[in-house]
C-alpha positions in Angstrom: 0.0 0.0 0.0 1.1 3.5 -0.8 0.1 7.0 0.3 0.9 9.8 -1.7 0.2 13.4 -0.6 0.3 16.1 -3.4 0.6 19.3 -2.9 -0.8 21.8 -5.8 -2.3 25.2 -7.1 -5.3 25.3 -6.1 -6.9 26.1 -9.5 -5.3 23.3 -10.9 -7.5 20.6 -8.7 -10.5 20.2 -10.8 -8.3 19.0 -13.7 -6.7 16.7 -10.9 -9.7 14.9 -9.7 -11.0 14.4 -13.2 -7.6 12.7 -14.2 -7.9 10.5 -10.2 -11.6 9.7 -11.3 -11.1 7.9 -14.4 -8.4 5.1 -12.5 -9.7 2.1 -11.9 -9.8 0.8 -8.1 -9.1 4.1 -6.3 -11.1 4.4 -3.6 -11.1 8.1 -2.6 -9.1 11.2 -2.4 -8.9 13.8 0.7 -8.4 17.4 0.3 -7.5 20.2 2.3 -7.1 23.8 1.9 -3.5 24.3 3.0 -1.0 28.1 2.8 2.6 27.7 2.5 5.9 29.0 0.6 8.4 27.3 -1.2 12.1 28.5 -2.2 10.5 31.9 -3.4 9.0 32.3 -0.2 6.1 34.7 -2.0 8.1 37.5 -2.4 11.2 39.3 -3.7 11.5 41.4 -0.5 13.0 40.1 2.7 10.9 37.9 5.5 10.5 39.8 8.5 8.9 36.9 10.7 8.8 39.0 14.1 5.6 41.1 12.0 4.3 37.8 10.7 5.1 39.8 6.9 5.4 36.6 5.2 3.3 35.9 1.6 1.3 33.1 1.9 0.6 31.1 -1.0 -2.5 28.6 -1.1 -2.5 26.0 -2.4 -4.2 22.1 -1.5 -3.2 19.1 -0.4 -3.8 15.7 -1.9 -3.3 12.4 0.4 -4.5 9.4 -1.5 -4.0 5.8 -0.4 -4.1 3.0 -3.1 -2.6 -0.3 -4.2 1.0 -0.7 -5.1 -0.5 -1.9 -8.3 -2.4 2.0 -9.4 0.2 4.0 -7.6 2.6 5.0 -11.0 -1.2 5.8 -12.5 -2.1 8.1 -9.5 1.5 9.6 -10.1 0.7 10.5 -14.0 -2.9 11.6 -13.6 -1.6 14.0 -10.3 1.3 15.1 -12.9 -0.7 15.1 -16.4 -3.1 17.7 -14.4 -1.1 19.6 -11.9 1.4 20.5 -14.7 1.3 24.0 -15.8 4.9 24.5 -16.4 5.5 27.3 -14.5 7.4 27.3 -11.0 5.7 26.4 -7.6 3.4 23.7 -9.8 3.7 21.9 -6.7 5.3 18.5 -5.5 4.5 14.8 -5.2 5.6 12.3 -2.2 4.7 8.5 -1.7 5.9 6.4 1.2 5.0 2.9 2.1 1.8 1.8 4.3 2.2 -0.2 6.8 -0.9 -0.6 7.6 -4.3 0.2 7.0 -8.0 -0.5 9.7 -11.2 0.2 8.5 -12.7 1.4 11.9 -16.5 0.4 11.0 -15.9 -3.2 9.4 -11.9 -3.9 11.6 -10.9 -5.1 8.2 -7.6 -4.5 7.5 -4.9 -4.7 4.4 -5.9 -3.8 1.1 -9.3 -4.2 2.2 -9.4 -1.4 4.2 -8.7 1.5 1.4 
């Protein structure tokens, strides 16, 4: 099992979850409204933290847990419609499962995403 969080413009998530709902055995997507900054940090001008200054950018989060089997198609449809080719299009990280427990059924495994 796999989770893989995404994190993207935020007008770039309806061409996302079009792309997420055409794959085959994935099971469901969370989202959540999230403000950040990357290695531009916003702005040209220097952060002055002490006045709380800094230039968010929103942007939304992706976590999505699936099979090892749909994982590289996850990948290309998160890719295929994050992609704008400008900077700050956002980033992609999977890490391994070790476990998963549906609360209202106790089933467990694959079973459980």
């Amino acid at each position: 099992m796999k989770k893989i969080e995404a994190y993207i413009k935020t007008h770039q998530l309806n061409e996302v979850i079009e792309r997420l709902h055409l794959i085959m055995g994935l099971t469901g997507v969370s989202v959540v409204d999230i403000k950040g900054f990357g290695r531009t940090r916003g702005t040209n001008e220097q952060v002055q933290i002490e006045d709380n200054s800094i230039n968010w950018i929103p942007h939304v989060k992706l976590e999505i847990f699936c099979s090892n089997e749909i994982k590289d198609k996850v990948i290309k449809a998160i890719l295929e419609g994050a992609h704008t080719g400008l900077r700050a299009d956002g980033k992609i990280y999977v890490s391994s499962v070790e476990e998963a427990i549906r609360i209202s059924t106790k089933e467990s495994g694959i079973a459980a995403i």
